[in-house]
N, C-alpha and C positions, 0 to 999 in steps of 0.2 A: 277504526284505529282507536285505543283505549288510551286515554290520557296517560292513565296508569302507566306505558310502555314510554309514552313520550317521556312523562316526568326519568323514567329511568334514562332512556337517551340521552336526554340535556345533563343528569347528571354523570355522565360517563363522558360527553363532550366537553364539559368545563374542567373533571376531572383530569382527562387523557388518562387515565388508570384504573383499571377493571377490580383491583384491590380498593381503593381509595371511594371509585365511586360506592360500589356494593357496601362500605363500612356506610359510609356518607346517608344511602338509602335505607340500613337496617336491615340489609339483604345478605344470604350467600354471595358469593359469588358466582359457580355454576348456574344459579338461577337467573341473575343477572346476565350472562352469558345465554340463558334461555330464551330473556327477556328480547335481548339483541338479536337474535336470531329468528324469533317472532316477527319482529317486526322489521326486519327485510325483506321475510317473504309477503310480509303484506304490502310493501312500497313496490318489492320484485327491482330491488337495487342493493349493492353492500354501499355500506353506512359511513366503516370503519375498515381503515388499514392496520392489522393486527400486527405486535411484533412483540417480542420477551421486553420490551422496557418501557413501551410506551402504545396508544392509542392514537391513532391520527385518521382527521375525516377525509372520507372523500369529499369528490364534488357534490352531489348527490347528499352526504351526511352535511355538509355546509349550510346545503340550499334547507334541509330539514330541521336543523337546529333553527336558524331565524324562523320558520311558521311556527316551530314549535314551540318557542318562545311565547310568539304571539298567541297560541292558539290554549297554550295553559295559563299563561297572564291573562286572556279575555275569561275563561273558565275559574280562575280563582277570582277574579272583581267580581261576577256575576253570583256565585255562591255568596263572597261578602256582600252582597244587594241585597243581595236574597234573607240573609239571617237578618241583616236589621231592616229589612223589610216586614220578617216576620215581628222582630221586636216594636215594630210603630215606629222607629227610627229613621226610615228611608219612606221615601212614595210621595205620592202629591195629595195634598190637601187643600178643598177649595173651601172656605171661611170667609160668608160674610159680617155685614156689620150694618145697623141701624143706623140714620145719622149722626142721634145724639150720643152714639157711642164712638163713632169715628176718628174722632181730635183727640178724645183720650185715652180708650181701650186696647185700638187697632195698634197705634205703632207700638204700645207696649208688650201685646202678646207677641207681635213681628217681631222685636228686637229680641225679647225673652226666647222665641224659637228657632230665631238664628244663633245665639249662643249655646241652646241644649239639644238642639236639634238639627245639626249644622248641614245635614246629608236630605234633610226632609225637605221639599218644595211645596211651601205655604203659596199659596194663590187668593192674596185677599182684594174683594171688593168692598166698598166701603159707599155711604151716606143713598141703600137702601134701605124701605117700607116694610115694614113688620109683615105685612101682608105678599108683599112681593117674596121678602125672602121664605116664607112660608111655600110659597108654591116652586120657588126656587128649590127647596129641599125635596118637596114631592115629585120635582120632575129630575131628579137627580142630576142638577146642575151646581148644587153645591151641598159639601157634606155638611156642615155645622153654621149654624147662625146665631148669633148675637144680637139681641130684640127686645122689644119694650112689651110683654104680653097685653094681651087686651080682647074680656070676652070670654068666653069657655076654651078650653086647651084642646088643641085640636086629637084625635080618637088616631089616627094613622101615626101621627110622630112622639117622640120625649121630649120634653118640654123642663127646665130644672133652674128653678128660681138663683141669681147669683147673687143679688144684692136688692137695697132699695134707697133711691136718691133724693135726698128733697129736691123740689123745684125752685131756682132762683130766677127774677125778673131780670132781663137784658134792658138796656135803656141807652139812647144816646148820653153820650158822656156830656151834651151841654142839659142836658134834661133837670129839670127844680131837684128830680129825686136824686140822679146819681152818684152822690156823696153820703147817700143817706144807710144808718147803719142797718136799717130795714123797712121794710115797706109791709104796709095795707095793700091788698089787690084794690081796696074801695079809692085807694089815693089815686089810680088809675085810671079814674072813670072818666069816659069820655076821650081815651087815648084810643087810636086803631091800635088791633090786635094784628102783628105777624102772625101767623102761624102755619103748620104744615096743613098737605092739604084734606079735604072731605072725601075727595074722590066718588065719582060716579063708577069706577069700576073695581073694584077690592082690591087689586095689585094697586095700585093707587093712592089709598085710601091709609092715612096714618093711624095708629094706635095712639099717637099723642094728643091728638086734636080734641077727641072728645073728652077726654081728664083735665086738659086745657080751659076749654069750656064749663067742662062742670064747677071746675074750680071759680071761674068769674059768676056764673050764674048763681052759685050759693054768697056772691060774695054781692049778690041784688044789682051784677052788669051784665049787661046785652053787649058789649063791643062790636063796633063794626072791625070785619074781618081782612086782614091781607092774607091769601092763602100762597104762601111755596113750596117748592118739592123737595128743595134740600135744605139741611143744618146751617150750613154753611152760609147761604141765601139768604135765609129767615134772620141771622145775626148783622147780616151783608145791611139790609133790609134796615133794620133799625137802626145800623152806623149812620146808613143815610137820611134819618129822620121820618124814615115810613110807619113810623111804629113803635111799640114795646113788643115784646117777647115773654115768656115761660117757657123756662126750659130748664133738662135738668143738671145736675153742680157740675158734671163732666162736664157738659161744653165750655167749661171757663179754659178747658187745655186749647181751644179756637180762641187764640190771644192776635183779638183782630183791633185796629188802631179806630175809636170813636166812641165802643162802646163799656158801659159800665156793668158787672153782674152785681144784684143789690137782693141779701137772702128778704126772705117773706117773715114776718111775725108772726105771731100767734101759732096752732097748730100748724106744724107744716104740712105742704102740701109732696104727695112723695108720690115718685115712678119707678116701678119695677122692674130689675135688667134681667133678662134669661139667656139661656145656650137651649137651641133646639139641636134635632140632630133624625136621623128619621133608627127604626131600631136596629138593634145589632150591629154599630158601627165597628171597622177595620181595626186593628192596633193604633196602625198613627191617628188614625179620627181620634180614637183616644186618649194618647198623648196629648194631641193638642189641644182638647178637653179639659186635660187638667191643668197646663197652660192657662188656657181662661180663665177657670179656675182662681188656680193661686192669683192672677194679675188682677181680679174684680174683688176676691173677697178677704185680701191681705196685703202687706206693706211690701212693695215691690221696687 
Protein backbone atom coordinates (compact mmCIF):
# COMPACT_ATOMS: atom_id res chain seq x y z
CA UNK A 1 0.00 0.00 0.00
CA UNK A 2 1.88 3.36 -1.19
CA UNK A 3 1.61 6.30 0.90
CA UNK A 4 1.33 8.16 -2.16
CA UNK A 5 -2.37 6.54 -2.74
CA UNK A 6 -3.09 7.06 0.94
CA UNK A 7 -2.09 10.72 0.98
CA UNK A 8 -4.65 10.89 -2.01
CA UNK A 9 -7.49 9.22 0.00
CA UNK A 10 -7.22 11.48 3.07
CA UNK A 11 -7.34 14.15 0.69
CA UNK A 12 -10.40 13.24 -1.08
CA UNK A 13 -12.02 12.15 2.48
CA UNK A 14 -11.55 15.66 4.03
CA UNK A 15 -12.29 17.04 0.66
CA UNK A 16 -15.77 14.98 -0.18
CA UNK A 17 -15.03 16.34 -3.71
CA UNK A 18 -13.13 14.56 -6.43
CA UNK A 19 -12.85 18.13 -8.17
CA UNK A 20 -11.57 19.88 -5.11
CA UNK A 21 -9.34 17.12 -3.80
CA UNK A 22 -7.46 16.54 -7.25
CA UNK A 23 -6.90 20.55 -7.48
CA UNK A 24 -5.90 20.26 -3.72
CA UNK A 25 -3.34 17.33 -4.70
CA UNK A 26 -1.92 19.01 -8.22
CA UNK A 27 -3.50 16.11 -9.89
CA UNK A 28 -6.10 15.48 -12.75
CA UNK A 29 -8.83 14.24 -11.70
CA UNK A 30 -9.22 10.97 -13.82
CA UNK A 31 -5.99 10.15 -12.22
CA UNK A 32 -7.08 10.71 -9.06
CA UNK A 33 -10.15 8.61 -9.74
CA UNK A 34 -7.38 6.02 -10.86
CA UNK A 35 -5.66 6.62 -7.84
CA UNK A 36 -9.08 5.38 -5.90
CA UNK A 37 -9.63 2.79 -7.59
CA UNK A 38 -6.10 1.32 -7.01
CA UNK A 39 -6.37 1.28 -3.96
CA UNK A 40 -9.68 -0.58 -3.37
CA UNK A 41 -8.68 -3.34 -5.09
CA UNK A 42 -5.72 -3.43 -2.96
CA UNK A 43 -7.84 -3.26 0.54
CA UNK A 44 -10.55 -5.62 -1.94
CA UNK A 45 -13.29 -2.98 -0.30
CA UNK A 46 -15.21 0.33 -1.82
CA UNK A 47 -13.86 3.25 -0.01
CA UNK A 48 -16.34 5.79 -1.16
CA UNK A 49 -20.01 6.29 -1.94
CA UNK A 50 -20.08 8.03 -5.28
CA UNK A 51 -22.63 10.55 -6.33
CA UNK A 52 -22.90 13.85 -8.86
CA UNK A 53 -22.40 16.15 -5.77
CA UNK A 54 -20.54 14.81 -3.35
CA UNK A 55 -18.20 12.05 -1.85
CA UNK A 56 -19.08 9.99 1.21
CA UNK A 57 -17.22 7.20 3.08
CA UNK A 58 -17.98 4.00 3.64
CA UNK A 59 -17.44 2.00 6.70
CA UNK A 60 -14.59 0.53 5.55
CA UNK A 61 -13.24 4.15 4.03
CA UNK A 62 -13.91 5.47 7.69
CA UNK A 63 -12.07 2.80 9.48
CA UNK A 64 -9.14 3.58 6.53
CA UNK A 65 -9.03 7.24 6.82
CA UNK A 66 -8.07 7.10 10.83
CA UNK A 67 -4.88 4.47 10.06
CA UNK A 68 -4.32 6.56 7.41
CA UNK A 69 -3.89 9.37 9.08
CA UNK A 70 -1.90 7.56 11.43
CA UNK A 71 0.07 5.82 9.13
CA UNK A 72 1.31 9.21 7.04
CA UNK A 73 1.53 11.31 10.23
CA UNK A 74 4.07 8.46 11.59
CA UNK A 75 5.91 8.58 7.96
CA UNK A 76 6.17 12.38 7.69
CA UNK A 77 7.70 12.73 11.70
CA UNK A 78 10.03 9.98 10.82
CA UNK A 79 11.40 11.61 7.35
CA UNK A 80 11.48 14.97 9.52
CA UNK A 81 13.89 12.73 12.09
CA UNK A 82 15.55 11.68 9.66
CA UNK A 83 16.64 15.15 7.73
CA UNK A 84 17.85 16.64 10.99
CA UNK A 85 19.06 13.69 11.75
CA UNK A 86 21.08 14.03 8.78
CA UNK A 87 21.68 17.65 9.58
CA UNK A 88 23.32 16.76 13.34
CA UNK A 89 20.15 18.20 14.69
CA UNK A 90 18.27 15.15 16.08
CA UNK A 91 20.12 11.86 17.63
CA UNK A 92 21.78 11.18 20.91
CA UNK A 93 24.88 12.37 21.97
CA UNK A 94 26.84 11.00 24.85
CA UNK A 95 29.53 13.91 26.29
CA UNK A 96 31.54 13.64 28.87
CA UNK A 97 33.42 15.77 31.26
CA UNK A 98 36.60 16.05 33.40
CA UNK A 99 35.87 17.08 37.01
CA UNK A 100 37.50 20.40 36.84
CA UNK A 101 35.44 21.12 34.01
CA UNK A 102 32.07 19.92 35.50
CA UNK A 103 30.74 23.10 37.59
CA UNK A 104 31.52 25.23 34.74
CA UNK A 105 31.71 23.88 31.10
CA UNK A 106 29.02 21.06 31.47
CA UNK A 107 25.91 23.13 32.34
CA UNK A 108 26.92 25.52 29.91
CA UNK A 109 27.19 23.53 26.76
CA UNK A 110 23.69 21.72 28.14
CA UNK A 111 22.00 24.82 28.33
CA UNK A 112 23.60 26.32 25.05
CA UNK A 113 22.21 22.81 23.28
CA UNK A 114 19.06 22.72 24.56
CA UNK A 115 18.31 26.24 23.18
CA UNK A 116 20.00 25.26 19.49
CA UNK A 117 19.68 22.05 19.46
CA UNK A 118 16.19 21.43 21.07
CA UNK A 119 15.34 17.91 19.18
CA UNK A 120 19.11 16.55 19.88
CA UNK A 121 19.38 14.21 23.25
CA UNK A 122 22.71 15.34 24.94
CA UNK A 123 23.57 12.55 27.44
CA UNK A 124 26.25 14.17 29.79
CA UNK A 125 28.28 12.46 32.47
CA UNK A 126 30.24 14.60 34.37
CA UNK A 127 33.30 14.73 37.28
CA UNK A 128 35.32 11.82 35.06
CA UNK A 129 39.31 11.03 34.72
CA UNK A 130 41.01 12.04 31.63
CA UNK A 131 42.06 8.49 31.50
CA UNK A 132 38.76 6.97 32.04
CA UNK A 133 37.03 8.98 29.61
CA UNK A 134 39.81 8.11 27.21
CA UNK A 135 39.03 4.49 27.18
CA UNK A 136 35.52 5.60 27.50
CA UNK A 137 35.71 7.00 23.79
CA UNK A 138 37.67 3.87 22.67
CA UNK A 139 35.09 1.61 23.83
CA UNK A 140 32.43 3.57 22.32
CA UNK A 141 30.53 4.52 25.33
CA UNK A 142 30.83 8.02 24.74
CA UNK A 143 31.20 10.14 21.59
CA UNK A 144 33.08 13.26 22.69
CA UNK A 145 35.14 14.24 25.87
CA UNK A 146 36.09 17.26 27.67
CA UNK A 147 39.66 16.67 29.37
CA UNK A 148 42.68 17.99 30.95
CA UNK A 149 45.44 16.22 28.29
CA UNK A 150 48.30 14.84 29.81
CA UNK A 151 51.36 12.88 28.17
CA UNK A 152 51.63 12.05 24.34
CA UNK A 153 48.15 12.32 22.55
CA UNK A 154 46.84 9.35 22.06
CA UNK A 155 47.57 7.68 17.93
CA UNK A 156 43.70 5.92 17.83
CA UNK A 157 41.54 9.29 18.64
CA UNK A 158 41.52 13.48 17.88
CA UNK A 159 42.42 15.21 20.53
CA UNK A 160 42.01 19.40 19.87
CA UNK A 161 43.28 21.87 22.38
CA UNK A 162 40.23 24.39 23.57
CA UNK A 163 41.85 26.65 25.84
CA UNK A 164 44.33 26.96 28.78
CA UNK A 165 43.57 27.95 32.48
CA UNK A 166 45.73 29.20 35.18
CA UNK A 167 45.65 27.30 38.44
CA UNK A 168 44.25 29.01 41.52
CA UNK A 169 44.75 27.81 45.20
CA UNK A 170 41.36 26.63 47.05
CA UNK A 171 41.80 27.29 50.97
CA UNK A 172 39.40 27.20 53.76
CA UNK A 173 37.90 30.60 54.09
CA UNK A 174 39.23 30.70 57.96
CA UNK A 175 42.86 30.06 56.45
CA UNK A 176 45.91 33.24 57.36
CA UNK A 177 45.74 33.20 53.23
CA UNK A 178 42.32 33.45 52.15
CA UNK A 179 41.75 37.06 51.75
CA UNK A 180 45.00 37.34 50.23
CA UNK A 181 45.21 38.93 46.80
CA UNK A 182 47.73 36.18 45.74
CA UNK A 183 49.61 33.62 47.03
CA UNK A 184 53.33 31.98 46.74
CA UNK A 185 52.95 28.05 46.55
CA UNK A 186 56.20 28.38 49.16
CA UNK A 187 53.42 30.24 51.65
CA UNK A 188 51.94 26.74 51.54
CA UNK A 189 54.54 24.83 52.84
CA UNK A 190 53.70 22.48 55.29
CA UNK A 191 49.92 22.54 54.49
CA UNK A 192 48.42 18.83 53.29
CA UNK A 193 47.76 18.71 49.76
CA UNK A 194 44.03 17.67 48.45
CA UNK A 195 44.31 16.27 45.42
CA UNK A 196 43.07 14.00 42.68
CA UNK A 197 44.14 10.74 42.67
CA UNK A 198 47.62 8.74 41.53
CA UNK A 199 45.91 5.68 40.70
CA UNK A 200 47.42 2.27 40.38
CA UNK A 201 45.22 1.59 37.54
CA UNK A 202 45.13 4.37 34.46
CA UNK A 203 41.29 4.67 34.39
CA UNK A 204 42.06 5.87 37.79
CA UNK A 205 44.82 7.84 37.51
CA UNK A 206 44.30 11.82 37.01
CA UNK A 207 46.04 14.01 34.56
CA UNK A 208 45.94 16.82 37.17
CA UNK A 209 47.89 15.34 39.85
CA UNK A 210 51.18 15.25 38.32
CA UNK A 211 51.15 19.26 36.99
CA UNK A 212 49.89 19.66 40.69
CA UNK A 213 52.97 18.26 41.98
CA UNK A 214 55.32 19.43 39.67
CA UNK A 215 54.09 22.67 40.29
CA UNK A 216 54.93 22.33 44.43
CA UNK A 217 58.08 20.51 43.83
CA UNK A 218 59.74 23.26 41.75
CA UNK A 219 58.35 25.60 44.20
CA UNK A 220 61.13 23.32 46.81
CA UNK A 221 57.61 21.44 48.62
CA UNK A 222 57.13 17.81 49.21
CA UNK A 223 53.36 18.04 50.51
CA UNK A 224 51.90 15.44 52.30
CA UNK A 225 49.05 14.27 50.04
CA UNK A 226 45.12 13.74 50.44
CA UNK A 227 44.14 11.91 47.46
CA UNK A 228 40.18 12.12 45.86
CA UNK A 229 38.38 10.92 43.15
CA UNK A 230 36.34 13.84 42.49
CA UNK A 231 36.20 17.88 42.04
CA UNK A 232 33.74 18.17 43.98
CA UNK A 233 35.36 16.20 47.10
CA UNK A 234 38.76 17.56 46.72
CA UNK A 235 36.98 21.27 47.30
CA UNK A 236 34.40 19.39 49.84
CA UNK A 237 37.87 18.50 51.41
CA UNK A 238 39.37 21.62 52.11
CA UNK A 239 36.00 23.49 53.22
CA UNK A 240 36.42 20.93 55.85
CA UNK A 241 40.04 21.83 56.92
CA UNK A 242 41.75 18.77 55.15
CA UNK A 243 43.84 20.72 53.18
CA UNK A 244 44.68 23.24 50.33
CA UNK A 245 43.86 22.55 46.91
CA UNK A 246 45.18 23.68 43.05
CA UNK A 247 42.86 23.66 40.85
CA UNK A 248 42.06 25.26 37.72
CA UNK A 249 39.94 29.13 37.56
CA UNK A 250 36.77 27.04 36.40
CA UNK A 251 36.10 25.35 39.44
CA UNK A 252 35.29 28.69 41.14
CA UNK A 253 31.67 27.88 39.10
CA UNK A 254 31.67 24.97 42.46
CA UNK A 255 30.43 27.99 44.70
CA UNK A 256 30.66 25.73 47.76
CA UNK A 257 30.12 27.60 51.31
CA UNK A 258 33.81 27.62 53.54
CA UNK A 259 36.07 27.85 50.89
CA UNK A 260 38.25 30.71 49.29
CA UNK A 261 39.88 30.64 45.52
CA UNK A 262 43.16 32.83 45.88
CA UNK A 263 45.07 33.30 42.06
CA UNK A 264 48.96 32.23 42.38
CA UNK A 265 51.82 35.00 41.78
CA UNK A 266 54.45 35.17 39.78
CA UNK A 267 54.35 33.04 36.48
CA UNK A 268 51.25 31.22 36.45
CA UNK A 269 50.91 27.99 36.66
CA UNK A 270 48.35 26.74 33.78
CA UNK A 271 46.05 23.54 32.51
CA UNK A 272 45.01 22.69 29.40
CA UNK A 273 41.35 21.92 28.50
CA UNK A 274 40.67 19.50 25.21
CA UNK A 275 37.51 17.82 23.21
CA UNK A 276 38.53 14.34 22.25
CA UNK A 277 36.37 12.55 20.13
CA UNK A 278 37.53 9.18 18.28
CA UNK A 279 37.70 9.91 14.02
CA UNK A 280 35.02 10.70 11.60
CA UNK A 281 32.50 11.72 13.99
CA UNK A 282 28.40 11.73 13.06
CA UNK A 283 26.81 15.25 12.14
CA UNK A 284 25.40 15.87 15.74
CA UNK A 285 28.86 14.72 17.40
CA UNK A 286 29.70 17.57 15.42
CA UNK A 287 27.35 20.08 16.20
CA UNK A 288 27.89 19.53 19.63
CA UNK A 289 31.67 19.99 19.04
CA UNK A 290 31.23 23.34 18.00
CA UNK A 291 29.07 23.85 21.09
CA UNK A 292 32.16 23.23 23.19
CA UNK A 293 33.70 25.00 21.12
CA UNK A 294 32.09 28.41 21.19
CA UNK A 295 31.29 27.86 25.26
CA UNK A 296 35.42 27.22 26.15
CA UNK A 297 36.90 29.66 23.78
CA UNK A 298 34.46 32.67 23.87
CA UNK A 299 32.01 34.96 25.81
CA UNK A 300 29.00 32.97 26.23
Amino acid sequence: MEVRLLRSFLALAEEQHFGRAAERLHIAQPALSQQLKRLEREVGAELVERSTRSVRLTEAGRLLQTRAAEIVGAVDRTAADLELMAQGRAGRVRLGFVGTATYDVLPRVARRVRDDLPDLDLDVRGELLGPALLDALRAGELDLAVLRPGGPAPADLVVRHLRTEPLLAVLPTGHRLADAEALELADLAGEPLVTHPSGHRSAARSTMQPLVLTAFREAGLNPQLVEVGETGTLVAFVAAGLGVGLVPASVRALRLDGVAYVPLAGDPVTAPLALAHRPEPGAAVERVAEVVRRVTTGPD
